[in-house]
N, C-alpha and C positions, 0 to 999 in steps of 0.2 A: 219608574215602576210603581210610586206611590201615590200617584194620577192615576194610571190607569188599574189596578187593584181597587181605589175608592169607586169607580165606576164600574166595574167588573162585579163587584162585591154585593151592589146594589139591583143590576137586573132579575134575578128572580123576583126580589118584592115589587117592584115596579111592575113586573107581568102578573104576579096576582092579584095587586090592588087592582089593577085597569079590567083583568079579564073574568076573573072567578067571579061565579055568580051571576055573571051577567046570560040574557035570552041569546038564546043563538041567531037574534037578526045580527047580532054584536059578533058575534065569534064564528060563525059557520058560513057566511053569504063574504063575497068576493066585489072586485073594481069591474068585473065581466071579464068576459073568455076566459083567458086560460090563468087569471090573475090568481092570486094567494089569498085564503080565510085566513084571520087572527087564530085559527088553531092549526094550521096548515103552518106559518110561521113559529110558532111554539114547536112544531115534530121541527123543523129546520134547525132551530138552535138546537135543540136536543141531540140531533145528528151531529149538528160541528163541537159540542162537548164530546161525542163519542172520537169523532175522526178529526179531526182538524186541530185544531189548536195545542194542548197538551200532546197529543203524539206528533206533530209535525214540530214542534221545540225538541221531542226528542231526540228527532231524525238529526234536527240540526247539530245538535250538543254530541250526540254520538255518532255520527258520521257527515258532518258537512256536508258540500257540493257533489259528495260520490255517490249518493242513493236520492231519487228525487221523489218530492213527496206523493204520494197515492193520490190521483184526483180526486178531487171531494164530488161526490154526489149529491147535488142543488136538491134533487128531489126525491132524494129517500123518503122524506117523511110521508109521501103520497103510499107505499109500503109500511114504514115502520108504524105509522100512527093509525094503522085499520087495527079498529074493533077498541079503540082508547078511546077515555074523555078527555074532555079540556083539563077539569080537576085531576087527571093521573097524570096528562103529561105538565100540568105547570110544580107538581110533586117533582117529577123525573128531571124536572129539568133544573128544579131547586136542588137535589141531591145531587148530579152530578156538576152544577156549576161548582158547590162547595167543596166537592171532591178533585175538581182539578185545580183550585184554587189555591188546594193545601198540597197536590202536588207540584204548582210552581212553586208557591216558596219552600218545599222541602229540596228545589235546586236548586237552592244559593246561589243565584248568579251573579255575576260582577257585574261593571260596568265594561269589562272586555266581553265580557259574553253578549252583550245587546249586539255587539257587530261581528260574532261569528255569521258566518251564511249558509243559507240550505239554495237545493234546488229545486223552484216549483216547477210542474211539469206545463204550465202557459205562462209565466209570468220570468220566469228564468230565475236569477239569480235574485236574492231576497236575503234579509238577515233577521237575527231573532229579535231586533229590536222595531224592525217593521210589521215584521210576527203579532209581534204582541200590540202595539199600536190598533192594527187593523183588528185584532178582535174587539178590541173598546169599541173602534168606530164600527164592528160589524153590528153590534148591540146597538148601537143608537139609531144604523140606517135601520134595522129591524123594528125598533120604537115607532118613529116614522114613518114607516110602515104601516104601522097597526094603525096609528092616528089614521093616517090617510085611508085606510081599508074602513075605519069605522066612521069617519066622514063620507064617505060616500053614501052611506047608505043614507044619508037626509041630502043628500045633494039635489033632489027636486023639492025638497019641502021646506027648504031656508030663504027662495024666493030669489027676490032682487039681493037681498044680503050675501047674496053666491058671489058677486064682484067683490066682496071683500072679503072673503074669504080662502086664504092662500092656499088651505090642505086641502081644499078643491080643487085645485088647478095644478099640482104637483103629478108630476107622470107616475104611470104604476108598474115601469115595467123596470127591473134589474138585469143588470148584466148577468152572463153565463155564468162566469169565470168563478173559480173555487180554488 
């Protein structure tokens, strides 16, 4: 738990340093089609603070396997994040990481508690220590992300240098599932 809290604890600064302030070739332009802007990933996480994480540990801890959790919707933020900037939602998103942060530790959980289980509605059976796991690792494929989304935008202007360049050649597309 105290791996992934040091991790957890540090994503908002991380997305400010990288994205505030920067032109919106940085934060508003995409991999093409239907790919994600670096503020398009900022309303995402903002969603799964809202819906995902802290309320599906509830689901678990207060009812188990018998209620399964609300599918998450990938792309709220294409809704939530109209008519915001970058600077409110990397605010929104600092406020409420901090705010569920202090409601996981206001659940005391054990070491029993990481293996109670919920029921996801695609993945099935899951427990809260997978839970929490995966939101670390959701934070980091999101980091990752932004690398790659803001590589790309020099990916014609780096030349021959583009063969050695890994986060140019990293696919851009994620799975559905929530």
């Amino acid at each position: 738990m105290e791996e992934t809290l040091s991790l957890l604890t540090r994503t908002p600064a991380v997305l400010d340093a990288l994205l505030r302030g920067l032109p919106e070739l940085w934060t508003h332009r995409n991999e093409g089609g239907d790919s994600w802007t670096a503020f398009d990933v900022v309303g995402h996480l903002i969603h799964g603070e809202k819906t995902d994480w802290i309320p599906r540990a509830r689901i678990i801890l207060e009812f188990g396997e018998s209620r399964p959790f609300v599918p998450f919707d990938r792309l709220a933020q294409q809704r939530d994040s109209v008519g915001k900037s970058l600077p409110q939602l990397l605010d929104e998103f600092a406020e409420l990481r901090a705010q569920n942060l202090r409601e996981l530790a206001a659940l005391k959980l054990s070491e029993e508690d990481f293996a109670r289980r919920g029921q996801h509605p695609e993945l099935g059976v899951v427990t809260l220590g997978e839970l929490l796991a995966t939101w670390a690792v959701h934070d980091l494929t999101h980091l990752h992300q932004l690398s790659r989304i803001m590589a790309h935008q020099y990916r014609g202007e780096v030349g021959p240098w583009g063969a050695y360049l890994g986060v140019l050649k990293c696919g851009n597309q994620l799975p559905v599932a929530g």
